[in-house]
C-alpha positions in Angstrom: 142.3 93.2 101.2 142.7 95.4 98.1 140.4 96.6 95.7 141.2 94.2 93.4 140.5 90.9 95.8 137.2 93.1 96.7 136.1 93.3 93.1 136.4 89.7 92.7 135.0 89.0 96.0 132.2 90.9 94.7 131.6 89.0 91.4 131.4 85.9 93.3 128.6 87.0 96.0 127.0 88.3 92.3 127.0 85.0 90.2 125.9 83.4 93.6 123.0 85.2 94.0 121.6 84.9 90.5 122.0 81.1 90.7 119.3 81.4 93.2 117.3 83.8 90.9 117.5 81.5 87.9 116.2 78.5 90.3 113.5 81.0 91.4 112.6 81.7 87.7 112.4 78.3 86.8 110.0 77.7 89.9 107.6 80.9 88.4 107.8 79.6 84.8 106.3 76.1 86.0 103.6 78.0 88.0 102.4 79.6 84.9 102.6 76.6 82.4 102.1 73.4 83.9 101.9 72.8 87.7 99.0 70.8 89.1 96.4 72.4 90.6 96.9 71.7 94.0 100.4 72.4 93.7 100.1 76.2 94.2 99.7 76.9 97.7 103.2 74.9 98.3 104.6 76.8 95.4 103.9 79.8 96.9 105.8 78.9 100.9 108.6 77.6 98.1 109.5 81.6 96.7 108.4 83.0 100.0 111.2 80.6 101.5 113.9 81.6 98.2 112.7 85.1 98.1 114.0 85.1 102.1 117.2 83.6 101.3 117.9 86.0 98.4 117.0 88.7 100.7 119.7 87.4 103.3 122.1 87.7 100.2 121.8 91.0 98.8 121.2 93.0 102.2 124.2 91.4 103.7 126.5 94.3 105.1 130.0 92.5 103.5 128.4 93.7 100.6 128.4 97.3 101.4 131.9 97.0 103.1 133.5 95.2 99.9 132.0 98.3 97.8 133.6 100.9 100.1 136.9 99.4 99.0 136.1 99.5 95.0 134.4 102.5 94.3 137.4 104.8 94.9 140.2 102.9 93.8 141.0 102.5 89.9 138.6 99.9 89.1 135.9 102.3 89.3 137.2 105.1 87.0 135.9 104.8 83.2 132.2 104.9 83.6 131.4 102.5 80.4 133.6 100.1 81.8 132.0 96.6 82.3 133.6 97.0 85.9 132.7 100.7 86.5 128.9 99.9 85.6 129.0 96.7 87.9 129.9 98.9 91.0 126.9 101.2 89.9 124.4 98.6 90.0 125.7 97.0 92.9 125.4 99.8 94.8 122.0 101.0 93.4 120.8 97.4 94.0 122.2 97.6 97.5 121.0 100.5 98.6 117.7 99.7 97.7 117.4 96.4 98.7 118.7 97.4 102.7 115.3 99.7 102.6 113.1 97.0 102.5 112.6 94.9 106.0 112.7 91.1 105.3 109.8 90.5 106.5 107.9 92.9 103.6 110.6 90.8 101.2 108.9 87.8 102.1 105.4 88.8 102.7 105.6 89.9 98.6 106.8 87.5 96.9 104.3 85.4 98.8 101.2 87.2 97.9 102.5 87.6 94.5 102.5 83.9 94.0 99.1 83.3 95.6 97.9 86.8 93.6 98.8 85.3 90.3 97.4 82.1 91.1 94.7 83.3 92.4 93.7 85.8 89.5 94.6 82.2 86.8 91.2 80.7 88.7 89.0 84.0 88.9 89.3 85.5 85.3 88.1 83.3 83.2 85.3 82.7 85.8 84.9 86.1 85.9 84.9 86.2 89.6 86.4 89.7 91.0 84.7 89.1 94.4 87.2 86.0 95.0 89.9 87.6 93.6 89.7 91.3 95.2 91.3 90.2 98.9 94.3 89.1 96.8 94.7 91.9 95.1 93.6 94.0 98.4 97.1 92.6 100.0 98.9 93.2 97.4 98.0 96.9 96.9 98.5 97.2 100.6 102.1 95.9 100.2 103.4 97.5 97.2 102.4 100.7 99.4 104.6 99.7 102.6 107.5 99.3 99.8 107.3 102.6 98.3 107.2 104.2 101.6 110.4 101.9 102.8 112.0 102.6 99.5 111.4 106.5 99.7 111.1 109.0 96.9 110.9 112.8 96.1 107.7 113.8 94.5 105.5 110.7 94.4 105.5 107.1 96.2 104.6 105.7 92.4 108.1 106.7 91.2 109.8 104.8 94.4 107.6 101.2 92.2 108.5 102.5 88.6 112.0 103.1 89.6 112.5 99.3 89.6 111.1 98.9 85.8 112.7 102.0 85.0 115.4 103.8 86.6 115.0 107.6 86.5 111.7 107.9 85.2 108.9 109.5 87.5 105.2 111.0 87.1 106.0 114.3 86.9 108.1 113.3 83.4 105.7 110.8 82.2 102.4 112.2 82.8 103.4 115.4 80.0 104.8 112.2 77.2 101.8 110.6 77.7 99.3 113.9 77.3 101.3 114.9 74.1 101.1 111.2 73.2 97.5 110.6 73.7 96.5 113.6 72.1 98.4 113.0 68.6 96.9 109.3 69.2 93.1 110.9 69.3 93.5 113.0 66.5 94.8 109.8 64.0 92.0 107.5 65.3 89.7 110.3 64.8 90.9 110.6 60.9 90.9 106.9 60.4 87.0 106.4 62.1 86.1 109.2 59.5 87.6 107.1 56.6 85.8 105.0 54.3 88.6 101.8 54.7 87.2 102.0 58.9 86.5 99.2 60.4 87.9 96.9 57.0 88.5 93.9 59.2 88.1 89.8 57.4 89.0 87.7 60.1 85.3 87.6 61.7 84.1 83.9 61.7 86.7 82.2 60.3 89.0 80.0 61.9 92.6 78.6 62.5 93.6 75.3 63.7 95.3 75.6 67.1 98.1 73.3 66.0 98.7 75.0 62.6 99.5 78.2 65.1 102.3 76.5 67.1 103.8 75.2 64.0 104.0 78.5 62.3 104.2 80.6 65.5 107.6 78.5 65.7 108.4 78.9 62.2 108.2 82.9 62.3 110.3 82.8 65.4 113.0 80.6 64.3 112.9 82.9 61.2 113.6 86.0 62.8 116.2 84.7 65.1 115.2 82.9 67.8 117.5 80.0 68.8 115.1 77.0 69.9 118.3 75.1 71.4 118.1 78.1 73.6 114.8 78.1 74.3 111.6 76.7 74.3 107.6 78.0 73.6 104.9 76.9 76.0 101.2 77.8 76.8 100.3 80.6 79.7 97.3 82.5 80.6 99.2 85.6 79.9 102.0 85.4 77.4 105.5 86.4 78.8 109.3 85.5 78.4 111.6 84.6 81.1 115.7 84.4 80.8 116.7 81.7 83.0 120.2 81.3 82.3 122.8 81.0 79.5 121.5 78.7 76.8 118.0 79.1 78.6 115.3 81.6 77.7 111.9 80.7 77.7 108.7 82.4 75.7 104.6 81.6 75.8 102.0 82.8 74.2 97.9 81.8 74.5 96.2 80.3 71.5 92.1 80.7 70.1 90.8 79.3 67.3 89.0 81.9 66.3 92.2 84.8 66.4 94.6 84.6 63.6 97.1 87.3 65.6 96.8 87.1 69.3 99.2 83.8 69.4 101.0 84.7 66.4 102.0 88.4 67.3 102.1 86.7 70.6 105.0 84.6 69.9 106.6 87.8 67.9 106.5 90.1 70.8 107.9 87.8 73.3 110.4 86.6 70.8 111.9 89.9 70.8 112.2 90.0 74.4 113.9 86.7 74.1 116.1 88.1 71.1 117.6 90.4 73.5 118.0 88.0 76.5 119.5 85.7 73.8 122.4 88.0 72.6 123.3 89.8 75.9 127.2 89.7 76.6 127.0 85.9 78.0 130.6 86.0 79.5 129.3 88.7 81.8 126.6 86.1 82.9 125.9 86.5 86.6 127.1 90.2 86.8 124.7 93.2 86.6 126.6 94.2 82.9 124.6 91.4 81.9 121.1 92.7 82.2 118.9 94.6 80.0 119.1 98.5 80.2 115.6 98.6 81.5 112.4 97.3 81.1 111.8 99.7 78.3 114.4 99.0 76.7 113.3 95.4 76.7 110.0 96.4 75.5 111.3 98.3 72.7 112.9 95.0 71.2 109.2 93.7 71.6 107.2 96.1 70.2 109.6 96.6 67.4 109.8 93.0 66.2 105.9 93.2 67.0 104.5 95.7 65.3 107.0 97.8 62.6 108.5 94.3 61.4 105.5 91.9 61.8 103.0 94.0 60.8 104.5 95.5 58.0 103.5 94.4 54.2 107.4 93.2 53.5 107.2 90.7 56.3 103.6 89.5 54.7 105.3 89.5 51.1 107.7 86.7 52.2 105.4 85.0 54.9 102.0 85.4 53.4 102.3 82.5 51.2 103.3 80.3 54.0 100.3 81.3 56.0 97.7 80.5 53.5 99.8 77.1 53.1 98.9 76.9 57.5 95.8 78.3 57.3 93.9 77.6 53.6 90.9 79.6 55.0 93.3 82.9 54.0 93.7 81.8 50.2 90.4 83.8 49.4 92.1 86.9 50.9 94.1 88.5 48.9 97.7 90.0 50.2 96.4 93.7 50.2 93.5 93.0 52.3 95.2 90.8 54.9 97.7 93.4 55.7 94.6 95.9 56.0 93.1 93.4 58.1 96.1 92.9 60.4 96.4 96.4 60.6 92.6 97.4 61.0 92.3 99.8 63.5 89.1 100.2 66.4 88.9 100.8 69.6 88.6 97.5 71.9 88.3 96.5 75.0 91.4 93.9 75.4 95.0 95.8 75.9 97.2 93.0 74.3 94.7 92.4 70.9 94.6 96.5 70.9 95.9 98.2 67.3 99.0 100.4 67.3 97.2 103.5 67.6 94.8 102.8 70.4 97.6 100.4 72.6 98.8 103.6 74.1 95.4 104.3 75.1 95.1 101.4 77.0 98.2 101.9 78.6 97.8 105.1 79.8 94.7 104.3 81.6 96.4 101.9 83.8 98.8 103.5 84.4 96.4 106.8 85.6 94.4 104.2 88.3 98.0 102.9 89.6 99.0 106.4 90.2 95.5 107.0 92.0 96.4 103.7 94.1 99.6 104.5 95.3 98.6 108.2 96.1 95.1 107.1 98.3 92.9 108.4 96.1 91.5 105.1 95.0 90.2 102.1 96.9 90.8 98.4 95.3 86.7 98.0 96.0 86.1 100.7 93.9 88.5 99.7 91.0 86.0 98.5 88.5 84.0 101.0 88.8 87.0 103.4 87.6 88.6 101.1 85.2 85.2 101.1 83.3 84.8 104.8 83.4 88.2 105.6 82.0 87.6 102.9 79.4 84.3 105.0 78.4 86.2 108.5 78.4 89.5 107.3 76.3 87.7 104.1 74.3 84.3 104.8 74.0 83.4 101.3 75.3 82.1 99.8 78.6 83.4 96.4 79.6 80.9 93.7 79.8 82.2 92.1 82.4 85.4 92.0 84.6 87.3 89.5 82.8 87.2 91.8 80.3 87.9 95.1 82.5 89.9 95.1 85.4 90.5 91.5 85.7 92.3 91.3 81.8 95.9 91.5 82.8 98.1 89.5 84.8 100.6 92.3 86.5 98.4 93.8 89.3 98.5 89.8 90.6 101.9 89.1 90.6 102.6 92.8 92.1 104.0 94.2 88.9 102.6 97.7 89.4 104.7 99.9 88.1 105.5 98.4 85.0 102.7 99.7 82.4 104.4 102.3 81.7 107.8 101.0 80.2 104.9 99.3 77.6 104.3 102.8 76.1 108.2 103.5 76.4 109.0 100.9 74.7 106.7 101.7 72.2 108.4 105.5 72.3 112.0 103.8 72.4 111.3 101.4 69.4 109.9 104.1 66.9 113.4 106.2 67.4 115.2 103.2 67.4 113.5 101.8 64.3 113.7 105.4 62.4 117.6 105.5 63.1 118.0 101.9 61.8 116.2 102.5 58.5 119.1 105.1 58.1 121.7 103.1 58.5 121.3 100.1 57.1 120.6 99.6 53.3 117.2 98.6 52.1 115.7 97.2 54.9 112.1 96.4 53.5 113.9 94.7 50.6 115.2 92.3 53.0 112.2 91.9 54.8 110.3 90.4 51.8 112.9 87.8 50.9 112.3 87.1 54.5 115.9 87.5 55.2 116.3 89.0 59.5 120.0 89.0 59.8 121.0 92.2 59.4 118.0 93.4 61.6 119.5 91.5 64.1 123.0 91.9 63.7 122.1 96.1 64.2 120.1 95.3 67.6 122.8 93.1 68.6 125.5 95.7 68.0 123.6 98.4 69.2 121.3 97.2 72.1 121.8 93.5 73.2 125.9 93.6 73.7 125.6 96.6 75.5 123.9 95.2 78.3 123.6 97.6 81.2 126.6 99.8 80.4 124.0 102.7 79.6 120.9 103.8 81.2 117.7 104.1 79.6 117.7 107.6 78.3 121.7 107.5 77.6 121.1 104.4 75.6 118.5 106.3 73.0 120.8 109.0 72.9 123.9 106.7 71.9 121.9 105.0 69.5 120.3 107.9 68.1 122.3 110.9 68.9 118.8 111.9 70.2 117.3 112.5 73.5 113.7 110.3 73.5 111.4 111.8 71.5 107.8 110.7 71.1 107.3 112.6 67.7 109.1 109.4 66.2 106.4 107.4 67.2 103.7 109.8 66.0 105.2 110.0 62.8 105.8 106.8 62.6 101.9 105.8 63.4 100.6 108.8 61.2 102.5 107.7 58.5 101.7 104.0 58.0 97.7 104.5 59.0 97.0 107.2 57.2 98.4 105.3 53.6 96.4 102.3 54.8 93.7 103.9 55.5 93.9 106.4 52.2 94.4 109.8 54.2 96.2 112.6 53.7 
C-alpha cells in the first residue's frame, strides 16, 4: 500500500466515524429538548453503547499503522495543507484517544448522560443533595482521565487540552489576574457613577411567543440559514452541528427578561454562523472542525455582545422591538441601550454584563483547578462556590440553583471548558478591533441593519479556515498579533466608561 491508498484509507475510517458522532449528536440534542421523562435512563445505555463503538473506532491500531505510512511521504509536507493538517489531527486524536481504557470511555459518557439528566430534575428543585452522587462520579472520572491522558505541570491541562489545545494553568492563571484586575478597576468607576445601576426592564414584561418570533427574526438577519437549522427550547441554551445542512441552536425563554432568550439566540447563532460556513466539502475530515473551542466562542461573544449590544444594531432593530414588545415604546432609544448595557454585579453567569462575565468565569474555573488537584471535595463545593462569589461579586447565593447548581457543564463532564468562555471573550475583542480596520464603516452598516460584510470577513477569515491553524496561530494570522487581552480591556473601558459618562 502507498501513501496515497493510506491517505484515502484514512479519510474513509474518518467520514465513518463522524457518521456515528452526528447520530450520537442527534441522540444528545433530543435529550435536552424533548424526550419523555422516562426516556432518560435508556437514553443514557444508548451513548454508553455508541460511545463504546466510537471508541472501537478511533483506538483501532490500522489507524496508527495507516499514519506511519503518510506522515513521511509527500502528502504530509506543506503544513497549511488541508491534507498536512488532517494527519496532525489524526494523530493528535489518536494518540490521545489509545490513553484512555474503554472501559473509562464508556463509564463517561454514561454518567454524563445520567449527570445532565440528573442536574435538568434537581435545579429548578433546587435539590443539591440528589444531585451531588452524580456529580461525585463524574468528578471522580474526569480525574482517572487526566491521569490516563497524562500532562506536565497540572492534571487540569490534560481536561482543557481537549477545549483548547495548548493552553494550560500556568499560561492562563497570569491572563486571567491581569484580566480581572483591569475588570475591578472599570466596575469600580462605573459603581461610583451617577448613571449606576440605570436599569428599566424591572416589572415589565414580554410575551414568550413575541421572543421566538423576533429571536428568529434577529438570527435570520444576521445570517443564520433556518433551512440549515432549527431553534428549540433547553434548560441551558447551546448549539450543536450535526451535519451538512444541519446545525441546531436553543435558547430558554421568561417573561419577565427581555435579553436572556434574545442574546440567547444571538450567542448561539454565532456558534452556528461558524458551524454554518465551515469548508463543507471537507465534511467528515478533521479540516472541517472549528480551531478550538475558543475560537468558537469568540464567534459567540462577538455576535453577542460588540454587535448585539451595540447602539447601531438598536438603531436598525429598535423599532422592530417596540413593534414585538409595545411595553418598550415609553423607552426611549438612549435609555434601552443603557438598559441593555447596565452594568452590576449578579449572581447568574449567562445574564452577567460584559464587564463582570469574566468574573464569573474565572471563579469556575479556580474551583475546577482545586478539583482536579485534590484540594477540594464535591461535598464541600457550595460552600466554596459561595465564598468566591462573596470575594469577586460581593453577593451570596440564596440558594443552590442559583450557586453551584446554575450551569449545565459540570453534569455533562464538561470540565474544562470555562475557560475557552473568557478566551473567546479575549479572542473576539482582537478579532473585532482588527475587523473595524479593515472593513469600511462598519457601524454604518450595522444601523441599516445590513450583516453581510460582517459575515463575509468571518467567513474569510475564521469559518473557511477550519482547523488549518491552531488557536494562537489563528489570532496571529488574523491579526498579525499574538493574543492580547489589552484588546478586550480597551475595548470594555471604552464603551462603559461613554455609557456611563467617565473619563
Amino acid at each position: 500500500m502507498n501513501s496515497e491508498e493510506a491517505y484515502d484509507q484514512l479519510c474513509n475510517r474518518s467520514r465513518s466515524i463522524s457518521y456515528l458522532a452526528s447520530a450520537i449528536a442527534v441522540l444528545h440534542w433530543d435529550q435536552r429538548t424533548s424526550i419523555p421523562p422516562k426516556g432518560h435512563a435508556h437514553r443514557a445505555n444508548q451513548l454508553a453503547s455508541l460511545a463504546q463503538m466510537h471508541h472501537q473506532m478511533v483506538t483501532d491500531p490500522v489507524i496508527g499503522d495507516l499514519l506511519a505510512k503518510v506522515e513521511g511521504s509527500s502528502i504530509n509536507q506543506d503544513p497549511l495543507s488541508a491534507e498536512t493538517v488532517n494527519i496532525r489531527e489524526w494523530r493528535r486524536g489518536y494518540e490521545r484517544a489509545v490513553k484512555i481504557p474503554e472501559r473509562l470511555a464508556v463509564e463517561l459518557a454514561r454518567a454524563a448522560a445520567e449527570g445532565q439528566s440528573a442536574w435538568e430534575k434537581a435545579r429548578p428543585n433546587n435539590d443539591w443533595i440528589a444531585f451531588k452522587p452524580f456529580l461525585e462520579r463524574i468528578v471522580a472520572l474526569k480525574r482517572e482521565q487526566a491521569e490516563a491522558l497524562g500532562y506536565e505541570n497540572e492534571s487540569y491541562d490534560a481536561l482543557l487540552d481537549s477545549y483548547e489545545q495548548g493552553a494550560s494553568v500556568r499560561e492562563l492563571e497570569p491572563i486571567f489576574k491581569d484580566l480581572v484586575d483591569a475588570l475591578v478597576e472599570i466596575l469600580s468607576r462605573i459603581q461610583d457613577s451617577p448613571r449606576a445601576d440605570d436599569s428599566s426592564f424591572e416589572s415589565m414584561r414580554f410575551p414568550i411567543e413575541s421572543q421566538k418570533i423576533f429571536g428568529l427574526q434577529v438570527a435570520e438577519a444576521i445570517g443564520y440559514d433556518m433551512e440549515a437549522g432549527k431553534l428549540d427550547v433547553s434548560a441551558h441554551p447551546f448549539t450543536i452541528g450535526i451535519g451538512p445542512g444541519d446545525v441546531r441552536i436553543t435558547t430558554r425563554y421568561r417573561e419577565d427578561s427581555f435579553g436572556e432568550s434574545l442574546f440567547g439566540v444571538v450567542h448561539e447563532t454565532g456558534h452556528a454562523l461558524y458551524h454554518q460556513g465551515l469548508p463543507v466539502e471537507h465534511w467528515g475530515l478533521p479540516f472541517c472542525k472549528p480551531a478550538s473551542l475558543g475560537i468558537n466562542e469568540s464567534q459567540s461573544r462577538m455576535w453577542e455582545n460588540m454587535i448585539a449590544r451595540s447602539r447601531a444594531f438598536w438603531i436598525f432593530f429598535y423599532p422592530k422591538a417596540q413593534e414585538h414588545f409595545p411595553v418598550l415604546k415609553g423607552i426611549n432609544l438612549e435609555h434601552f441601550y443603557r438598559s441593555l448595557n447596565n452594568v452590576a454585579p449578579s449572581l447568574i453567569r449567562t445574564e452577567a454584563d460584559e464587564v463582570t462575565y469574566n468574573i464569573h468565569v474565572l471563579l469556575r474555573f479556580e474551583l475546577e483547578v482545586m478539583l482536579c488537584r485534590g484540594e477540594l471535595d464535591v461535598e464541600d463545593l457550595p460552600e466554596a462556590w459561595n465564598a468566591k462569589v462573596q470575594k469577586y461579586l460581593g453577593l451570596k447565593p440564596p440558594s443552590y440553583r442559583d450557586g453551584v447548581m446554575q450551569d449545565v457543564h459540570w453534569s455533562s463532564g464538561a470540565i474544562g471548558y470555562f475557560p475557552t468562555y473568557t478566551l473567546g471573550n479575549l479572542y473576539a475583542a482582537q478579532f473585532f478591533f482588527q475587523m473595524t480596520k479593515e472593513l469600511r464603516d462598519i457601524e454604518g452598516t450595522l444601523k441599516q441593519g445590513d450583516f453581510s460584510q460582517i459575515l463575509a470577513w468571518l467567513r474569510d477569515k475564521i469559518h473557511l479556515q477550519g482547523s488549518r491553524y491552531l488557536p494562537r496561530e489563528l489570532v496571529l494570522n488574523v491579526t498579525g498579533e499574538k493574543p492580547n487581552p489589552q484588546y478586550l480591556i480597551d475595548y470594555l473601558r471604552t464603551k462603559y466608561f461613554e455609557i456611563y459618562g467617565l473619563s
